[in-house]
VEXNUTI-782381 format. One record per atom (N, C-alpha, C, O, CB): residue number from 1; residue in three letters; atom name; x, y, z. Coordinates in steps of 0.05 Angstrom, whole numbers, m for minus. Glycine has a CB too. Example, Ala and Ser with C-alpha at 12.3 -4.5 7.8 and 13.67 -1.06 7.14 Angstrom:
% residues 2
R:1:ALA:N:264:m114:156 $
R:1:ALA:CA:246:m90:156 $
R:1:ALA:C:264:m66:156 $
R:1:ALA:O:285:m66:169 $
R:1:ALA:CB:226:m89:181 $
R:2:SER:N:257:m45:142 $
R:2:SER:CA:273:m21:143 $
R:2:SER:C:258:1:157 $
R:2:SER:O:268:23:161 $
R:2:SER:CB:282:m12:114 $
END
This chain:
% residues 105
R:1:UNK:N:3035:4396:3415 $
R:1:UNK:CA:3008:4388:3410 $
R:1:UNK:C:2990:4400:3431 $
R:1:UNK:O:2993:4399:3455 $
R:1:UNK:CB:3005:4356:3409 $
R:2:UNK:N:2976:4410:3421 $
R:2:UNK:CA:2951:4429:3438 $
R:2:UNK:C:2926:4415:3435 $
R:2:UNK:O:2918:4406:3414 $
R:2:UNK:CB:2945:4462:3426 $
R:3:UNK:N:2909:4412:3464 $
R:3:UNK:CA:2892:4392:3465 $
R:3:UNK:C:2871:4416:3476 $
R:3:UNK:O:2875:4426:3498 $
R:3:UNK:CB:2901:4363:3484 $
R:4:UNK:N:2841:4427:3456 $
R:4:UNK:CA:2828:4438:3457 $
R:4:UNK:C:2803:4435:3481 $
R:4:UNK:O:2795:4412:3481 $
R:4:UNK:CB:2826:4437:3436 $
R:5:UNK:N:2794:4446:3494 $
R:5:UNK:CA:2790:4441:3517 $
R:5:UNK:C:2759:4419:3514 $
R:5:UNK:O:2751:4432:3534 $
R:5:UNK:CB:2789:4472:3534 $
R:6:UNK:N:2744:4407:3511 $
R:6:UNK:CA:2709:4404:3512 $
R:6:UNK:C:2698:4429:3515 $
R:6:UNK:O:2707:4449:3527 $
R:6:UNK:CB:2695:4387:3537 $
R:7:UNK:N:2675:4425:3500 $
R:7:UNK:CA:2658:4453:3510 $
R:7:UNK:C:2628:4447:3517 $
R:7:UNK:O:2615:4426:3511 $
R:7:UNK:CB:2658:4477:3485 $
R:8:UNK:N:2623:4462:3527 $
R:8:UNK:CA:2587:4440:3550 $
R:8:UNK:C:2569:4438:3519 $
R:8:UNK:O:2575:4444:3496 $
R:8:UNK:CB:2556:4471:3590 $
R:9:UNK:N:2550:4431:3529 $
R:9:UNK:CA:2533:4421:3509 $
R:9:UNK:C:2517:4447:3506 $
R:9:UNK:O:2512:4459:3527 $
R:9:UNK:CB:2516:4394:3516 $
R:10:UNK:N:2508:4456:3483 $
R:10:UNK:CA:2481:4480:3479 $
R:10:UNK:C:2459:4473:3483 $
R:10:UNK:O:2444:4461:3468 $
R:10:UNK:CB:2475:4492:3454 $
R:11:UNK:N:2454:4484:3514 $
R:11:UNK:CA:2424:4477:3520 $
R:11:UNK:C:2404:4483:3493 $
R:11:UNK:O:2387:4466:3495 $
R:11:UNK:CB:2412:4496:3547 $
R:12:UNK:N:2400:4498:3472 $
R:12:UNK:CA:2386:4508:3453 $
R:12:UNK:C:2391:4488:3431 $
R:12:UNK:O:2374:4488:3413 $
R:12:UNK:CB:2394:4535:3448 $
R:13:UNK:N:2410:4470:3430 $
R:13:UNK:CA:2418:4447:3406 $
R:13:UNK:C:2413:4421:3410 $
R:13:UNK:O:2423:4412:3431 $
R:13:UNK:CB:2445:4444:3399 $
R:14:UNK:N:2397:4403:3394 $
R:14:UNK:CA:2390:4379:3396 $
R:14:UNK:C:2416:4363:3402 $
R:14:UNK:O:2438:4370:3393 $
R:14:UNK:CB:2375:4372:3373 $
R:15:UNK:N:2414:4344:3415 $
R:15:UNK:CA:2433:4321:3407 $
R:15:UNK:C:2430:4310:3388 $
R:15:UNK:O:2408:4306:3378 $
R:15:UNK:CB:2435:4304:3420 $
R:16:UNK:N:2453:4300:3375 $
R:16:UNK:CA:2446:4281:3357 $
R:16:UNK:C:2440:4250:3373 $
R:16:UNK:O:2444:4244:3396 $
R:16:UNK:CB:2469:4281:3335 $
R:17:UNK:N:2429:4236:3350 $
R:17:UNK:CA:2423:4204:3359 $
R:17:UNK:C:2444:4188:3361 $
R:17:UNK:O:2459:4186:3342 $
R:17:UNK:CB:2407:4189:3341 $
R:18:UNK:N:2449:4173:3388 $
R:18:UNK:CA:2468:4163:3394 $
R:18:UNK:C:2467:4126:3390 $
R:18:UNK:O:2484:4117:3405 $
R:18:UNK:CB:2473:4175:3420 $
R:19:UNK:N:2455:4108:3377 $
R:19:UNK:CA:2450:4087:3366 $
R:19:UNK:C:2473:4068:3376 $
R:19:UNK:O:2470:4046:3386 $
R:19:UNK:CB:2446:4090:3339 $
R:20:UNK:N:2499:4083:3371 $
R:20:UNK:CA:2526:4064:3375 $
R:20:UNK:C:2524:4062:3400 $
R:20:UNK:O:2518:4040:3408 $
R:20:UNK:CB:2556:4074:3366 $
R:21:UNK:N:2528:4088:3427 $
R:21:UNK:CA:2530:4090:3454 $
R:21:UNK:C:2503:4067:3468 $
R:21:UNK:O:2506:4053:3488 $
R:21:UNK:CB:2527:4127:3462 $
R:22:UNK:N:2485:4068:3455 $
R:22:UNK:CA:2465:4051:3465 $
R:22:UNK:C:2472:4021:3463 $
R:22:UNK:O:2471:4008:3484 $
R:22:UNK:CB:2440:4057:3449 $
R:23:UNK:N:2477:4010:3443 $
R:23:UNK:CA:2492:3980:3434 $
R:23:UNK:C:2510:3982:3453 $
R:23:UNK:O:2509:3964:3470 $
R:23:UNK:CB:2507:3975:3403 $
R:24:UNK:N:2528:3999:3456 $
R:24:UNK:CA:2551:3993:3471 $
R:24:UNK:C:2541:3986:3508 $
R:24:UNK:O:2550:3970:3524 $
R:24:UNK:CB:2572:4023:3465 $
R:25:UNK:N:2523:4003:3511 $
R:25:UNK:CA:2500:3997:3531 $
R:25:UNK:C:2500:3974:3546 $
R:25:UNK:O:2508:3964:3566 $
R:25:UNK:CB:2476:3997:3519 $
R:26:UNK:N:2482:3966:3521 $
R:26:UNK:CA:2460:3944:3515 $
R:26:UNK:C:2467:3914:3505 $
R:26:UNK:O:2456:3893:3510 $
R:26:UNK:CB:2443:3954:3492 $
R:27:UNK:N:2486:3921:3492 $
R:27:UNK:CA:2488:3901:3469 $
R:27:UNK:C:2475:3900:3437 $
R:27:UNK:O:2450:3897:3436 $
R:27:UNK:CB:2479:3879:3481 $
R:28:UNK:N:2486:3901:3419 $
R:28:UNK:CA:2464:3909:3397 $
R:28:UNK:C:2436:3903:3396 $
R:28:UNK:O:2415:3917:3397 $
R:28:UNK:CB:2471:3899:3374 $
R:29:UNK:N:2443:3868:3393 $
R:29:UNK:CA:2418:3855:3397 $
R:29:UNK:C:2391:3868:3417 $
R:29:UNK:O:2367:3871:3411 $
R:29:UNK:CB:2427:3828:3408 $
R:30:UNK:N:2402:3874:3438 $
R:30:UNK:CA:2390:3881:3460 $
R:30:UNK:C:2381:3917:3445 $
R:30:UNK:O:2357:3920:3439 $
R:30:UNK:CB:2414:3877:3491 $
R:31:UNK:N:2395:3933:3442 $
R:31:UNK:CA:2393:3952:3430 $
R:31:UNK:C:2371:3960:3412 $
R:31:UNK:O:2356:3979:3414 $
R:31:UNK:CB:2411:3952:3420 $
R:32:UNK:N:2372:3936:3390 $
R:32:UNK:CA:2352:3938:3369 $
R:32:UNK:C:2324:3926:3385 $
R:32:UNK:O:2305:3941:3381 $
R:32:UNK:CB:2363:3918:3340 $
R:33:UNK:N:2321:3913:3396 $
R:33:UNK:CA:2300:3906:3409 $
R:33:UNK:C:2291:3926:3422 $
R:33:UNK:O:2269:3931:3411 $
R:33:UNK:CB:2304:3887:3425 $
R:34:UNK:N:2296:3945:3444 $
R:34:UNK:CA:2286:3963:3454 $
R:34:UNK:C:2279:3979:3433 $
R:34:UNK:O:2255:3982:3432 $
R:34:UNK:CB:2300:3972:3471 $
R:35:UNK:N:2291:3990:3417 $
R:35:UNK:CA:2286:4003:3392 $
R:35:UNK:C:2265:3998:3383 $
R:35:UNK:O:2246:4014:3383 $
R:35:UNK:CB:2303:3998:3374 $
R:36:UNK:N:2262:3967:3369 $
R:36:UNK:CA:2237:3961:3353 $
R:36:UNK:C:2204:3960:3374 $
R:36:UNK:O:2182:3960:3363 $
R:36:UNK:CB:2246:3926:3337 $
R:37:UNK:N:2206:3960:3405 $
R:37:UNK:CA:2194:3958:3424 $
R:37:UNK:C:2176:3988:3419 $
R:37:UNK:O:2152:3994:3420 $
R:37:UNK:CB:2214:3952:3450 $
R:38:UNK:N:2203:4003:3413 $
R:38:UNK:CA:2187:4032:3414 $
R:38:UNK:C:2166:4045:3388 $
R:38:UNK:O:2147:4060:3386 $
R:38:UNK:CB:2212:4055:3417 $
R:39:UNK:N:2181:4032:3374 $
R:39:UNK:CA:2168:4039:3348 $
R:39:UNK:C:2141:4029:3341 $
R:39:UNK:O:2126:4040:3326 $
R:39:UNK:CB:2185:4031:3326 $
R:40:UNK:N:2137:4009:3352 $
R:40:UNK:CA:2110:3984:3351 $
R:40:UNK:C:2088:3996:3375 $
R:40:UNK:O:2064:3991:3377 $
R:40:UNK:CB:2123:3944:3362 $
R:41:UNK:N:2105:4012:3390 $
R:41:UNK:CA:2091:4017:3413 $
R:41:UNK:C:2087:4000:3433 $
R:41:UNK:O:2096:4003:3456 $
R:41:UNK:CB:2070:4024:3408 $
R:42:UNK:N:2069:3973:3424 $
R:42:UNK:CA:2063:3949:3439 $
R:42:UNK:C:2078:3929:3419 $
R:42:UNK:O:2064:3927:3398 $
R:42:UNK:CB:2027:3943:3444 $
R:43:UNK:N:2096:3917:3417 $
R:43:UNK:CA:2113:3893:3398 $
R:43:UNK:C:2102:3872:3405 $
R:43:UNK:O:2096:3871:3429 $
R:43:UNK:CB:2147:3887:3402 $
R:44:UNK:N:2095:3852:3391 $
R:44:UNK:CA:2091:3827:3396 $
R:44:UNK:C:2116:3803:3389 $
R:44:UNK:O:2124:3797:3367 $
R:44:UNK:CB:2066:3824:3382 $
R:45:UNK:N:2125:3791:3419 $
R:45:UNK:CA:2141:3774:3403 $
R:45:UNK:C:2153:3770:3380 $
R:45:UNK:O:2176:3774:3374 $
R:45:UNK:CB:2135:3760:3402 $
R:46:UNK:N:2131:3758:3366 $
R:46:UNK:CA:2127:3752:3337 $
R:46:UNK:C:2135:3769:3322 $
R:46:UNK:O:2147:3761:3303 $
R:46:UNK:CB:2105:3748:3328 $
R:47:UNK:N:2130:3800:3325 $
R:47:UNK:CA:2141:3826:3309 $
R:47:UNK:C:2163:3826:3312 $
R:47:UNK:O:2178:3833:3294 $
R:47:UNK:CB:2132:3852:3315 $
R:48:UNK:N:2171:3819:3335 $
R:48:UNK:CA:2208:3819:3342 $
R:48:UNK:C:2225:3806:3330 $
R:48:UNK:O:2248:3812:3324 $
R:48:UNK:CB:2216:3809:3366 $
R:49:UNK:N:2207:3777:3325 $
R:49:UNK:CA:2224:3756:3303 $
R:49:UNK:C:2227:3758:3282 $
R:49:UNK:O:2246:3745:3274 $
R:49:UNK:CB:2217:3734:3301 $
R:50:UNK:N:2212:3772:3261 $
R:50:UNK:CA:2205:3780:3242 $
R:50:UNK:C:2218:3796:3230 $
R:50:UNK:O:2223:3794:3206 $
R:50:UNK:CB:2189:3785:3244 $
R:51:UNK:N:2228:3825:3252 $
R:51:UNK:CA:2236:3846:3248 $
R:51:UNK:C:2266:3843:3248 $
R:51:UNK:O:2278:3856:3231 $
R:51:UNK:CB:2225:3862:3265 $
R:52:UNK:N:2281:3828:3267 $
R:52:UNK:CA:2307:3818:3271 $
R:52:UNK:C:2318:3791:3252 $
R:52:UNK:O:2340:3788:3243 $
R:52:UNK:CB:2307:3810:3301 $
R:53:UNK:N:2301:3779:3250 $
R:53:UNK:CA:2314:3759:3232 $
R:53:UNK:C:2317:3736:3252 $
R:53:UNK:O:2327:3716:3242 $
R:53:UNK:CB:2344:3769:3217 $
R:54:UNK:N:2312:3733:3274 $
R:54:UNK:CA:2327:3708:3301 $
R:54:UNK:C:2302:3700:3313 $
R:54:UNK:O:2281:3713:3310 $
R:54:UNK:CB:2353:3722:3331 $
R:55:UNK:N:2306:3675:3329 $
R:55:UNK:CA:2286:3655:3333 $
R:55:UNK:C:2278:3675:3354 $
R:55:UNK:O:2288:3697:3360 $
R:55:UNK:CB:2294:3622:3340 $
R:56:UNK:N:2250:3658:3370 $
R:56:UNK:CA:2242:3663:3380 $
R:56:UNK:C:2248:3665:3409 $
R:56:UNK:O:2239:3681:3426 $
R:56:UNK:CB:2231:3655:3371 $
R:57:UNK:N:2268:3643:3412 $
R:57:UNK:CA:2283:3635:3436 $
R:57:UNK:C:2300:3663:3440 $
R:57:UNK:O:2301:3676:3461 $
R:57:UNK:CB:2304:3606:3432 $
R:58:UNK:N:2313:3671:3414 $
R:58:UNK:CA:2339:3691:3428 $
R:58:UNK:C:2322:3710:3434 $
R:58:UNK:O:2330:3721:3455 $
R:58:UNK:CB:2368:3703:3409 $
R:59:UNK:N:2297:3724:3422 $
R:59:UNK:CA:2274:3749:3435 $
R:59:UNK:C:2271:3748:3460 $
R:59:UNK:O:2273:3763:3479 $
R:59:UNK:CB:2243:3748:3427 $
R:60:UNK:N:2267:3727:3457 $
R:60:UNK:CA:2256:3716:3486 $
R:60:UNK:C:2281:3723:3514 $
R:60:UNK:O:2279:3739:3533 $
R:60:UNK:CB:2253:3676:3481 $
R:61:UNK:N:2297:3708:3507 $
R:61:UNK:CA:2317:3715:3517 $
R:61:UNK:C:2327:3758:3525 $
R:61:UNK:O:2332:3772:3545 $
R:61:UNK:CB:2333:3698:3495 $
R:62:UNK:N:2326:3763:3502 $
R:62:UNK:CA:2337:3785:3507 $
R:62:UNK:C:2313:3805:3519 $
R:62:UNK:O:2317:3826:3532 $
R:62:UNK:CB:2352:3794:3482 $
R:63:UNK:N:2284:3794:3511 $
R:63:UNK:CA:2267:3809:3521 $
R:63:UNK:C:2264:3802:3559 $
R:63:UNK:O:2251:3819:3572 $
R:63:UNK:CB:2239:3803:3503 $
R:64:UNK:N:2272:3785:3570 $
R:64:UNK:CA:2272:3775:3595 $
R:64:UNK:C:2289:3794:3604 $
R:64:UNK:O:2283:3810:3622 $
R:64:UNK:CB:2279:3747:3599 $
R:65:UNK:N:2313:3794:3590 $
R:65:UNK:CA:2343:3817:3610 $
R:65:UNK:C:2332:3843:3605 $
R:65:UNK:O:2344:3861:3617 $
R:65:UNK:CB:2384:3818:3594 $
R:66:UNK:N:2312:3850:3591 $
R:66:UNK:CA:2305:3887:3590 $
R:66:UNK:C:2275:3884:3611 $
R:66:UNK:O:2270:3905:3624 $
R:66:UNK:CB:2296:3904:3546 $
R:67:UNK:N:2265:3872:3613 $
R:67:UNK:CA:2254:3862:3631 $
R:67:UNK:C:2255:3869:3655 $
R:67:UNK:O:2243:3885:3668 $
R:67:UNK:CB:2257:3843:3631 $
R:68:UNK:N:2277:3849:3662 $
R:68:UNK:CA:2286:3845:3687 $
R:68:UNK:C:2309:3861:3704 $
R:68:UNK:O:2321:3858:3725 $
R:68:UNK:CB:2293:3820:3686 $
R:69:UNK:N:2310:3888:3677 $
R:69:UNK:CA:2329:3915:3683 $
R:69:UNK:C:2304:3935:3679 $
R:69:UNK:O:2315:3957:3677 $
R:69:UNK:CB:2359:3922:3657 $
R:70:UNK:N:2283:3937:3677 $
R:70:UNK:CA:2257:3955:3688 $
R:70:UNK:C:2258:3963:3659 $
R:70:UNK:O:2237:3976:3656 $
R:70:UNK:CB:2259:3982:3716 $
R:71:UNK:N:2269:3963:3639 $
R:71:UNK:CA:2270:3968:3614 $
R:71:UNK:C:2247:3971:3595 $
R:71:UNK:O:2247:3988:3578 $
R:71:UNK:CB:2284:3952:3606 $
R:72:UNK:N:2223:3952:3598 $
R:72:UNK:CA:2202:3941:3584 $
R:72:UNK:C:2186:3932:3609 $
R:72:UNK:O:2193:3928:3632 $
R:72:UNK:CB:2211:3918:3563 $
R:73:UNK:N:2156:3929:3594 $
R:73:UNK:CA:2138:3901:3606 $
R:73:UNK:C:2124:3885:3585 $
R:73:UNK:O:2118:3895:3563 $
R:73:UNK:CB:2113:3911:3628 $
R:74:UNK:N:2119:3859:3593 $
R:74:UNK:CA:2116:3844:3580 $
R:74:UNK:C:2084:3833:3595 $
R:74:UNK:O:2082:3826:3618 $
R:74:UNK:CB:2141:3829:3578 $
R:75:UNK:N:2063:3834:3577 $
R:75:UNK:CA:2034:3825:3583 $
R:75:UNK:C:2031:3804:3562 $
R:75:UNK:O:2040:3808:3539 $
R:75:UNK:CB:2010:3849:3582 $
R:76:UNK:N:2019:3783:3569 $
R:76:UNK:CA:2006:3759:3552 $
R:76:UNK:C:1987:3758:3543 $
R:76:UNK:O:1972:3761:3562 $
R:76:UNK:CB:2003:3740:3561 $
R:77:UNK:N:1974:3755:3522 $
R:77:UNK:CA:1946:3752:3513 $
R:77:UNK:C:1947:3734:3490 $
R:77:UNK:O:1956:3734:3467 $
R:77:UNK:CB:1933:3778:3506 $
R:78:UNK:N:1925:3709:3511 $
R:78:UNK:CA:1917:3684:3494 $
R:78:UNK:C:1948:3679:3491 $
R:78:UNK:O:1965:3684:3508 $
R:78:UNK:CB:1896:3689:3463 $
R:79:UNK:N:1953:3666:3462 $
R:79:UNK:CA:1985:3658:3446 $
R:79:UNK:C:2001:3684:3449 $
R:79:UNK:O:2025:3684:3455 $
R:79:UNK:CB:1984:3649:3406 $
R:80:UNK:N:1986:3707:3445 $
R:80:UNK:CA:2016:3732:3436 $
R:80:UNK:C:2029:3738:3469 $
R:80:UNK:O:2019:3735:3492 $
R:80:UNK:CB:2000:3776:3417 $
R:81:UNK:N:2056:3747:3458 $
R:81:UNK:CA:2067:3759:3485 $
R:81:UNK:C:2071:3788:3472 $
R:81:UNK:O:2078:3792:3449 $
R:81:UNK:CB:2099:3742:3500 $
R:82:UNK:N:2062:3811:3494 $
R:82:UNK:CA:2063:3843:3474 $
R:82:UNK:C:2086:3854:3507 $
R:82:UNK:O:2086:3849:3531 $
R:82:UNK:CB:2013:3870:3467 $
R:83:UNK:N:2101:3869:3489 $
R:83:UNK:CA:2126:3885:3500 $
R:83:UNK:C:2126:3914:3501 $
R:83:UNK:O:2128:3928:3480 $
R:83:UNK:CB:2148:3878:3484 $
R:84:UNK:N:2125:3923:3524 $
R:84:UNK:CA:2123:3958:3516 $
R:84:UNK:C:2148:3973:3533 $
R:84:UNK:O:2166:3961:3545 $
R:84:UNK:CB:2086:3974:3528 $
R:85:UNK:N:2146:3994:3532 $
R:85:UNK:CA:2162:4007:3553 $
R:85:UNK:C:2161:4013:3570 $
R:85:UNK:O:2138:4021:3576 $
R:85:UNK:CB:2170:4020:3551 $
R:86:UNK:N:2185:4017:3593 $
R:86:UNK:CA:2173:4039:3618 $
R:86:UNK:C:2181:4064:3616 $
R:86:UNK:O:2190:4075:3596 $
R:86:UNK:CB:2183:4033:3648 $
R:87:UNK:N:2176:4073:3639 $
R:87:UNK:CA:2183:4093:3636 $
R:87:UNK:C:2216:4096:3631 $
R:87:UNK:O:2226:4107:3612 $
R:87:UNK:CB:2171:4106:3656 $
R:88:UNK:N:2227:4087:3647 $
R:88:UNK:CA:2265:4084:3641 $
R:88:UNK:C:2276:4070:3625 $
R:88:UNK:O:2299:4063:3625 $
R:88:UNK:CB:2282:4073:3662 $
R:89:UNK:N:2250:4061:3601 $
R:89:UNK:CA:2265:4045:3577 $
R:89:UNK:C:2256:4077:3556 $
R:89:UNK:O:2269:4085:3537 $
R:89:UNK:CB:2246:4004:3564 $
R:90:UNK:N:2232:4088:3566 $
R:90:UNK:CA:2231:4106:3552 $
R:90:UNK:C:2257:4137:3553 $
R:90:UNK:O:2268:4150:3535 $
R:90:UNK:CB:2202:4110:3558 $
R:91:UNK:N:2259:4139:3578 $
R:91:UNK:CA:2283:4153:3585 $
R:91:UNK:C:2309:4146:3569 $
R:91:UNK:O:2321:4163:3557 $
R:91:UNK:CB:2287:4149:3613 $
R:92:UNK:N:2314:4128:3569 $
R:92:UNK:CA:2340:4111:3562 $
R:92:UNK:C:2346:4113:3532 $
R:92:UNK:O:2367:4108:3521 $
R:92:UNK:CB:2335:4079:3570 $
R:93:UNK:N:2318:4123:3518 $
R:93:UNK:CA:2318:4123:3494 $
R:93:UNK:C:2322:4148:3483 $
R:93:UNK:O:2336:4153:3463 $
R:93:UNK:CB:2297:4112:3486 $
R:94:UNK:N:2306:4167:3502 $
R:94:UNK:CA:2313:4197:3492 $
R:94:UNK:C:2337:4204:3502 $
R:94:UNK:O:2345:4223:3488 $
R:94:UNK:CB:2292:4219:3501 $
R:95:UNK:N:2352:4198:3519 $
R:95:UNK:CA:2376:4202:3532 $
R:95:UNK:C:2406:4196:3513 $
R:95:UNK:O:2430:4201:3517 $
R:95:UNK:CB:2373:4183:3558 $
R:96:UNK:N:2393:4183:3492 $
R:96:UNK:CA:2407:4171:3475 $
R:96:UNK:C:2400:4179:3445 $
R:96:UNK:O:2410:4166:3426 $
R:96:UNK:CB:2404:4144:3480 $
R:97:UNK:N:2383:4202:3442 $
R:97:UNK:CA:2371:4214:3426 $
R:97:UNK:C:2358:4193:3409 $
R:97:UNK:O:2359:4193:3384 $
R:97:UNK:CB:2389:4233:3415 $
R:98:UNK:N:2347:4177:3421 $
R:98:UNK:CA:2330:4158:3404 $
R:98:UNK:C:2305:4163:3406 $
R:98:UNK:O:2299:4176:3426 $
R:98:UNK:CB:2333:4131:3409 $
R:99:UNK:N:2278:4154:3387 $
R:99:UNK:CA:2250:4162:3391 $
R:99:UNK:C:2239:4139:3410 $
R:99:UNK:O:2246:4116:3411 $
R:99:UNK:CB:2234:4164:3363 $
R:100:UNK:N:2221:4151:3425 $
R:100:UNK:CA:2208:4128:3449 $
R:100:UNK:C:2183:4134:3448 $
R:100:UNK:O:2176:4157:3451 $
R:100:UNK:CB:2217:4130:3482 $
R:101:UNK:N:2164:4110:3443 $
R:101:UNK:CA:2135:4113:3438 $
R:101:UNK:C:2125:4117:3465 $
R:101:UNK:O:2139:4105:3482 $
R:101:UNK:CB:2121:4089:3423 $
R:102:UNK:N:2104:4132:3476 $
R:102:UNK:CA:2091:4141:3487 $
R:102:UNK:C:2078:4115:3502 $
R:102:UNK:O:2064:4100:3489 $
R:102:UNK:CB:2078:4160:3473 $
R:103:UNK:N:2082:4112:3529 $
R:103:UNK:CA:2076:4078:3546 $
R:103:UNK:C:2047:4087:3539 $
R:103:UNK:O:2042:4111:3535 $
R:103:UNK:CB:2086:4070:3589 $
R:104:UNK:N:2027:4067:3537 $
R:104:UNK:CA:1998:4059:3547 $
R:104:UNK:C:1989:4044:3565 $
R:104:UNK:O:1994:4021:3569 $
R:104:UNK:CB:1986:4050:3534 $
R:105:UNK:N:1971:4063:3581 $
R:105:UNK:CA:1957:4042:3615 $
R:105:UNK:C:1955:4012:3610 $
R:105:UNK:O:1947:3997:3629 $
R:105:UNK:CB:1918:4051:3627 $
END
């Protein structure tokens, strides 16, 4: 049995999107959240619950641990809580050939 060597990556070739390696990361849950964070640009809680199917508590929850791993920030206004990225949630995303919305001041 002959075991073919790896070969480096083509600087000139996209990666493909790595979705699974990220979950495996993250945790799905956690996964899809950053995900849906990016796509919304600014997520609101509420978009999170909506979008996932799960209470508010487990958002909550999982939005605290991306949080509190520099992943996201989280600003309050009035009732909404809005979720965006940082810069190393945005990294984390292209690194993983995922799309990452562009942070706002």
């Amino acid at each position: 049995m002959s075991i073919s060597p790896s070969r480096p990556p083509d600087p000139g070739r996209p990666r493909p999107p790595r979705p699974r390696a990220l979950a495996a990361l993250l945790g799905a849950t956690r996964a899809q959240v950053l995900v849906l964070i990016a796509l919304h640009a600014r997520a609101t809680t509420s978009d999170l619950v909506e979008d996932l199917a799960v209470s508010a508590a487990t958002v909550s929850h999982h939005t605290s641990v991306l949080r509190h791993s520099d992943l996201i920030t989280t600003r309050r206004d009035g009732v909404s809580v809005h979720h965006a990225l940082t810069p190393l949630g945005e990294s984390l995303l292209h690194a993983h050939g995922l799309p990452g919305a562009p942070r706002h001041p």
